[in-house]
C-alpha positions in Angstrom: 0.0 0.0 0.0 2.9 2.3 0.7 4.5 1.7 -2.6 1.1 2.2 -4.7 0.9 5.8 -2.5 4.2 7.1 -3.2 4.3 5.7 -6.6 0.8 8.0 -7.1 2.4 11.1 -5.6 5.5 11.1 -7.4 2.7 10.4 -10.6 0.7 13.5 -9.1 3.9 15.8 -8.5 5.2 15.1 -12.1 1.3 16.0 -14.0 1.2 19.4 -11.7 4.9 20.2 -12.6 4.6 19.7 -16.4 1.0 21.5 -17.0 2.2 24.6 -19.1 0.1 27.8 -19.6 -2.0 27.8 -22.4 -2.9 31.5 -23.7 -7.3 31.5 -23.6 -9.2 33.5 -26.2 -9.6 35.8 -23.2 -5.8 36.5 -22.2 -4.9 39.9 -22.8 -1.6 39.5 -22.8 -1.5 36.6 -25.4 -2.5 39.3 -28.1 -0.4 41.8 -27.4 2.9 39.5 -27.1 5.1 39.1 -30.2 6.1 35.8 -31.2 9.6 34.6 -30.2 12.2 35.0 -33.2 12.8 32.0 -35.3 15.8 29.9 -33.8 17.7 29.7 -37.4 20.8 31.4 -37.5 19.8 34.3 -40.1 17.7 35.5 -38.1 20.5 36.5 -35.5 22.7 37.5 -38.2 20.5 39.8 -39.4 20.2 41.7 -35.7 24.0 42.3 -36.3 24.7 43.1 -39.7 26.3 46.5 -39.2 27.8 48.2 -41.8 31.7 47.3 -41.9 30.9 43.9 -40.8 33.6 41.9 -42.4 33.5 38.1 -42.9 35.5 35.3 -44.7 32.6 33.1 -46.8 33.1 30.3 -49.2 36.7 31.6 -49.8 35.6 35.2 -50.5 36.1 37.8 -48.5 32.5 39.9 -47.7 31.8 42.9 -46.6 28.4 44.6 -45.0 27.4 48.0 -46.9 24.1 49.5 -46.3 22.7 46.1 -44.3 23.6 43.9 -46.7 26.5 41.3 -48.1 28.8 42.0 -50.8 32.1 40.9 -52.1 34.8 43.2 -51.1 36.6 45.0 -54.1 39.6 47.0 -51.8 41.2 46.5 -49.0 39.7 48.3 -45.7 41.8 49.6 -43.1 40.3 49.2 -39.3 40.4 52.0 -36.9 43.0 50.1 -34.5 45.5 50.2 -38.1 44.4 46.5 -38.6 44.6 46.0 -42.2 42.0 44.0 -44.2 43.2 42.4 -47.9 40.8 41.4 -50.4 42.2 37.4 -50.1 41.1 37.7 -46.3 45.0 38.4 -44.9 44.6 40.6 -41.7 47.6 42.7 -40.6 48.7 45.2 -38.5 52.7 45.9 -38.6 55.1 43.1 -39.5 52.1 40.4 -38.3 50.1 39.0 -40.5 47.0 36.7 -40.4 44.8 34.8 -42.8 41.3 34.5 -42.1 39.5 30.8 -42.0 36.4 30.0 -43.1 33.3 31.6 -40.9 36.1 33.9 -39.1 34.1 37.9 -39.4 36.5 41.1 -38.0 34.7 44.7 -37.4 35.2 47.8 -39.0 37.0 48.5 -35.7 39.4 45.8 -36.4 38.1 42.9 -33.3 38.3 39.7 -34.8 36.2 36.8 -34.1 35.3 33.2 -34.0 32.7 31.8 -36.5 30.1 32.0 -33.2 30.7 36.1 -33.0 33.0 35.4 -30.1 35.7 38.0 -29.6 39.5 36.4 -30.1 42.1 37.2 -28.5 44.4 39.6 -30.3 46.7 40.1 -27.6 50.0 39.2 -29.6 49.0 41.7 -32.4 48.9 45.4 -29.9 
């Protein structure tokens, strides 16, 4: 008997802690709420496409201008003196760096990681 009553509570506990809110016809807040973002990954790249943004894609280097992708054509120099060359080649001084697939650099000259993680750069300053 004690097993069938603790088997029921732990049964019970379980149902309570899994029953979600459901918006009603009647929630006010349901209708005013936006729907969450799709989870696919241009939707977050499109919240930080700023202009300068550059990146290294399919071998190319690309560049953001006016919210939008495009091949670069020159080379761009960074505000920190980073230099950015058309093959994707990143230097500043004597050092020099290639750019891998996925890698992006601002137009302030921060590099980083194909998951928009800043890298450190602390040999290059």
């Amino acid at each position: 008997m004690k097993k069938l009553l603790f088997i029921a509570s732990i049964a019970g506990l379980a149902l309570a802690c899994n029953n979600e809110a459901k918006p009603t016809a009647t929630d006010s807040t349901a209708a005013t709420t936006p729907a969450p973002a799709a989870a696919d990954s241009s939707a977050s790249n499109q919240a930080m496409l700023k202009d300068g943004l550059m990146t290294m894609k399919d071998s190319k280097m690309m560049i953001v201008k006016n919210g939008a992708w495009a091949a670069m054509d020159s080379a761009v120099t960074c505000t920190n003196g980073r230099k950015v060359a058309v093959d994707g080649t990143v230097s500043k001084g004597d050092k020099k760096r290639k750019m891998e697939e996925g890698m992006m650099i601002d137009k302030d000259g921060q590099l980083m990681d194909k998951n928009g993680k800043p890298m450190d750069t602390s040999g290059w300053d």
